[in-house]
C-alpha positions as CSV (number, residue, x, y, z in Angstrom):
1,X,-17.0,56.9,159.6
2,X,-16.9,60.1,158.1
3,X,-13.9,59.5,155.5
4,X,-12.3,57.1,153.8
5,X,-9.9,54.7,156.0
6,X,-6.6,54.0,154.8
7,X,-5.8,50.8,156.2
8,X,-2.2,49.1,156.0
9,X,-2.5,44.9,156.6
10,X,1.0,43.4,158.0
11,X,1.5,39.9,158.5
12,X,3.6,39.3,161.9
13,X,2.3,35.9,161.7
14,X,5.0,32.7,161.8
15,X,2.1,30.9,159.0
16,X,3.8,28.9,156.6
17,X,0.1,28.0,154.5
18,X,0.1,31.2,153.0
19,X,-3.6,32.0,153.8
20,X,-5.6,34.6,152.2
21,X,-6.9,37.0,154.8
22,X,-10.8,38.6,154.0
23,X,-12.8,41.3,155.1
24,X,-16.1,41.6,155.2
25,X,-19.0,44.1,156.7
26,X,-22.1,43.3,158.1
27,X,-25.7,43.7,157.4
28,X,-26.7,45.2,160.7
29,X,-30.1,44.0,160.2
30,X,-31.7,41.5,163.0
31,X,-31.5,38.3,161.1
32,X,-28.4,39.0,159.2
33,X,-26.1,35.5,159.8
34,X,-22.1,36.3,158.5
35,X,-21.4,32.9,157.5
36,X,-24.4,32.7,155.8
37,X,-25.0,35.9,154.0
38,X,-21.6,37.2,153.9
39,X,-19.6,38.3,151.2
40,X,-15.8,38.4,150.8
41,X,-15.2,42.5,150.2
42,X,-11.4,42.5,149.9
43,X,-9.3,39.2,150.4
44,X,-5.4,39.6,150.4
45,X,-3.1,36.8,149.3
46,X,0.4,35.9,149.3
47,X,1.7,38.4,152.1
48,X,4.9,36.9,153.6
49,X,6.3,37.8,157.2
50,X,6.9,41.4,157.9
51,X,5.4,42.4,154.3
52,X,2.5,44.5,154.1
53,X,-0.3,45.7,151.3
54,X,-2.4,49.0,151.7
55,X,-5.7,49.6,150.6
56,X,-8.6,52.3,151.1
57,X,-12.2,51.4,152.5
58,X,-14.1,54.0,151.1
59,X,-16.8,56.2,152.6
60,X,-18.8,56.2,149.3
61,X,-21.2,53.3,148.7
62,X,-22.7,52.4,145.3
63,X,-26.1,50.6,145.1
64,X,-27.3,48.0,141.7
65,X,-30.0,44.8,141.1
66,X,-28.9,42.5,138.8
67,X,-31.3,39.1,137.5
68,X,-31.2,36.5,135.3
69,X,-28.9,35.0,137.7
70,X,-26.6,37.8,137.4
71,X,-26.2,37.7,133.7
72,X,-28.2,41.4,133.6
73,X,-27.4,44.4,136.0
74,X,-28.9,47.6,136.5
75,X,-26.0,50.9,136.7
76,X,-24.8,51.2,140.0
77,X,-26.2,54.7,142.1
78,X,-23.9,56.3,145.0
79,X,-26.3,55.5,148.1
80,X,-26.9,57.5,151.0
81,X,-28.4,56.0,154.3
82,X,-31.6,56.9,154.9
83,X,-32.4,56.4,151.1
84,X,-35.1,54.3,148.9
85,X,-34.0,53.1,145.4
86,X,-37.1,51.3,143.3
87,X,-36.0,48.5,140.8
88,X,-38.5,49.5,137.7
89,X,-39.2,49.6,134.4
90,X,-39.5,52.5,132.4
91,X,-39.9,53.4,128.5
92,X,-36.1,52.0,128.5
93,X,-36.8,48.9,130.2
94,X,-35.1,47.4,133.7
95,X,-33.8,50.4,135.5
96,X,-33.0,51.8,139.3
97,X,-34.1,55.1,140.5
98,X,-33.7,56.5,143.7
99,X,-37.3,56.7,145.2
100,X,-37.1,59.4,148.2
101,X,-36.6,58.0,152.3
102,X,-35.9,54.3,153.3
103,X,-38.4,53.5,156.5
104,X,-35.8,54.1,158.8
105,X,-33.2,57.1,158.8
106,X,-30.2,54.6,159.3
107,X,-30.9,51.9,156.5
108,X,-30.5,51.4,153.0
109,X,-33.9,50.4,151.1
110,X,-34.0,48.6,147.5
111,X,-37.8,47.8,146.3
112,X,-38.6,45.1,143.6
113,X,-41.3,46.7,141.3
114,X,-41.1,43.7,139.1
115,X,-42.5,40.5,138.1
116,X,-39.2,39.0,137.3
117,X,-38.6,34.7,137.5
118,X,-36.9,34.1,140.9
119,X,-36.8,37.8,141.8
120,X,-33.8,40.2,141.8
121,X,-31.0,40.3,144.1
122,X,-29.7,43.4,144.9
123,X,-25.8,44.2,146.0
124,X,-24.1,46.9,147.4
125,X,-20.6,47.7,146.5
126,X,-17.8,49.7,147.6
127,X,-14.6,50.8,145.4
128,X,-15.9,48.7,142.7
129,X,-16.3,45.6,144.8
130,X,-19.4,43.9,145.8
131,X,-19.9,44.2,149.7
132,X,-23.1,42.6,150.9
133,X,-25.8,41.2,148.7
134,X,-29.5,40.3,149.3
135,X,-30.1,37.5,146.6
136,X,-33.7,36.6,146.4
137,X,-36.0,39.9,146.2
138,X,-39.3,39.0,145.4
139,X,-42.2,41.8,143.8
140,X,-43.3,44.2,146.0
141,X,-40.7,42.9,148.5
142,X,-37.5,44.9,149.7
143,X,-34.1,44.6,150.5
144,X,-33.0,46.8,153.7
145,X,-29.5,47.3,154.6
146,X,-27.6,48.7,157.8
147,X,-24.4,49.6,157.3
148,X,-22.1,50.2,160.9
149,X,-18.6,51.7,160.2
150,X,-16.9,48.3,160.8
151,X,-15.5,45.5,159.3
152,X,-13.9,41.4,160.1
153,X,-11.2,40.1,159.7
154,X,-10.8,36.0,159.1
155,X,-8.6,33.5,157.2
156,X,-10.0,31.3,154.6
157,X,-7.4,28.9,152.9
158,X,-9.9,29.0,149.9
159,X,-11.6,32.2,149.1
160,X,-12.1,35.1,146.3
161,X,-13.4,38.3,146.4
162,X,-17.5,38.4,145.8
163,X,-17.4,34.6,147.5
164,X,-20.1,34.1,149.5
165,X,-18.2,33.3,153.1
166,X,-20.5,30.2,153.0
167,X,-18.8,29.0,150.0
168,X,-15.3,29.5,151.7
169,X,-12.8,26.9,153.4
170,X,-12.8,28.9,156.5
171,X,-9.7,28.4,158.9
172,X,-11.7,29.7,161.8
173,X,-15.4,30.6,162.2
174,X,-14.6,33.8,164.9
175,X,-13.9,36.7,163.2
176,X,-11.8,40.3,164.1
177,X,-14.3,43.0,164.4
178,X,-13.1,46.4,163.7
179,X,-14.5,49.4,164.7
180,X,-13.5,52.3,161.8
181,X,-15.5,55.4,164.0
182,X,-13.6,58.6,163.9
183,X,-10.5,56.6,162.2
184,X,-8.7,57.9,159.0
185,X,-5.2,55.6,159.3
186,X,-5.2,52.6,160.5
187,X,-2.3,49.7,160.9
188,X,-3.7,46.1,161.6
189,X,-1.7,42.6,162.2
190,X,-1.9,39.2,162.2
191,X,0.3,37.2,164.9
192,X,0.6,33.9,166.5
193,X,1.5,30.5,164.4
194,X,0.0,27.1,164.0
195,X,0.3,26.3,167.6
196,X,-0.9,28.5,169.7
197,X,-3.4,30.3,166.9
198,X,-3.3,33.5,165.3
199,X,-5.4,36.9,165.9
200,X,-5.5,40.0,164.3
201,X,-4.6,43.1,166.7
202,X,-4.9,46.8,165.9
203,X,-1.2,48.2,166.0
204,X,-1.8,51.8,165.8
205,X,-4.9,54.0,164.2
206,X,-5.4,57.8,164.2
């Protein structure tokens, strides 16, 4: 993915319950579980049959810690793969600087250089919503993400954006992968009703 995606969501679907469709990316990272660690990027209610909403997934990704259960946060950076960032303290207190190359050319590193109480957590956002999250980074641990140009697609009759998808009342544990390589516009639907199930197909993408 090499720009931003503009992606238009239709519902074709015959689904009465009104469920909230989510998106979420994963952490391409070996023991990275979606229902677990996931995180709720975009969720779109309230979209009756044959309407539609539009949004952008953005190419630009923004890096931050927070702590103190989330009550403190650091700025967010724009990230670049192959990066380092360092959570540290300086003459200003908590702060994140970038700290030259991640270990490997294709992730996203985040070092804790602090002895905080329960660690940090660190979170990665994109258009000002958080998109994955590593939640317990202890000193002199790190948190490494791989990002893939490709997002899910589920229902959840009970979800928000920034839910953990482990918090969610999912309507189905399979999810729509979606592959956003060399794509600028794309049209996705949901179809199918209570009977025979429903599944999200790509209608057209250039």
């Amino acid at each position: 993915m090499s720009s931003n995606v503009k992606i238009t969501y239709v519902n074709r679907s015959m689904n009465k319950d009104l469920p909230k469709v989510f998106i979420f990316t994963k952490n391409e990272v070996p023991n990275f579980d979606s229902l677990k660690d996931g995180v709720a990027w975009k969720v779109i209610p309230n979209i009756g049959r044959e309407s539609s909403c539009q949004f952008i997934f953005p190419i630009e990704t923004e890096v931050c810690a927070s702590w103190d259960n989330g009550t403190c946060t650091t700025k967010k950076l724009i990230s670049e793969i192959g990066d380092k960032y360092t959570i540290e303290q300086d003459d200003t207190g908590i702060i994140i600087a970038k700290d030259g190359n991640a270990s490997d050319i294709k992730s996203i590193d985040v070092v804790n250089n602090l002895h905080i109480d329960n660690g940090i957590a660190v979170q990665l956002y994109k258009d000002g919503r958080m998109m994955m999250t590593k939640n317990i980074v202890g000193y002199d641990q790190k948190a490494t993400f791989v990002l893939h140009p490709k997002l899910y697609w589920g229902i959840a009759s009970e979800i928000q954006e920034g839910d953990m998808i482990s918090s969610a009342v999912l309507n189905s544990e399979s999810f729509f992968e979606q592959d956003l390589e060399g794509v600028s516009n794309v049209t996705m639907g949901l179809y199918g009703n209570a009977k025979d199930g429903y599944q999200f197909k790509v209608e057209s993408q250039s």
